[in-house]
C-alpha positions, 0 to 999 in steps of 0.5 A, a space after each residue: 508475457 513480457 508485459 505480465 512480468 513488469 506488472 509482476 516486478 511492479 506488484 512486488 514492489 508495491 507490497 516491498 513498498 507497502 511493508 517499509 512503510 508498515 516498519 517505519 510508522 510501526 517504529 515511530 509509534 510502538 502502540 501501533 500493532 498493524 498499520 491499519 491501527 494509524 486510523 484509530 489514532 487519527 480519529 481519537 486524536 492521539 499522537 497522529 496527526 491526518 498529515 505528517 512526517 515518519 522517517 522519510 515518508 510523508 503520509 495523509 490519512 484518508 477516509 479508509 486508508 492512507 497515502 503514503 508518498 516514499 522520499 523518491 516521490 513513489 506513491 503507496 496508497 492502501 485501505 484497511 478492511 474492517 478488521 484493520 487489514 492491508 486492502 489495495 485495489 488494482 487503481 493503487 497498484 496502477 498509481 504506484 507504478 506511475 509514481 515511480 522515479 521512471 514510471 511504470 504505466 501497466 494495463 488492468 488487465 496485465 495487473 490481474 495477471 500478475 496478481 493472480 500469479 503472485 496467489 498465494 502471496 497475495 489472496 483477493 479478499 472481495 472483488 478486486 480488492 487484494 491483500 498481503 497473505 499472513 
């Protein structure tokens, strides 16, 4: 059980991490209503570039998602759904936690774990893909 709950406390540090990041591109460009909204920019070319600095995070726009790497090298990547949603996989969540000032290597399996027992907070949007709930 002790396993679970480090994939727990490392979950809950992606979404702790995932909602920074939300807040600081938020900050630094008030058009944006959602994360999700940085692709539109990027595409059409307005004000944000593919690669860039917000704050003290540095982040690279990618097919349907963005990485976001955090000032103590801590990797938050995620996808947007076709409705401009937050979607992560357990891979990004595994990614995160080996990112970290001390690494944090969890099994799929315990990561499962800890996701369903974080339901509500966290609804599986189609098959081992996950969201923030609203």
């Amino acid at each position: 059980m002790e396993r679970v709950g480090a994939a727990r406390d490392l979950v809950l540090g992606y979404v702790h991490a995932l909602n920074a990041v939300d807040e600081a591109m938020r900050a630094a460009n008030p058009s944006l209503e959602r994360l999700g909204d940085v692709l539109g920019l990027v595409r059409s070319r307005r004000m944000v570039g593919r690669n860039g600095r917000i704050g003290t995070y540095s982040y690279t726009v990618h097919g349907a998602g963005c990485r976001f790497v955090c000032e103590n090298g801590a990797e938050v990547d995620v996808d947007f759904a076709a409705d401009g949603s937050e979607v992560f996989d357990l891979w990004r969540l595994r990614l995160y936690g080996l990112s970290l000032p001390e690494p944090l290597d969890v099994t799929d399996e315990d990561l499962r774990a800890a996701v369903r027992s974080l339901q509500p907070l966290l609804t599986e949007v189609r098959p081992g893909w996950f969201s923030v709930a609203n």
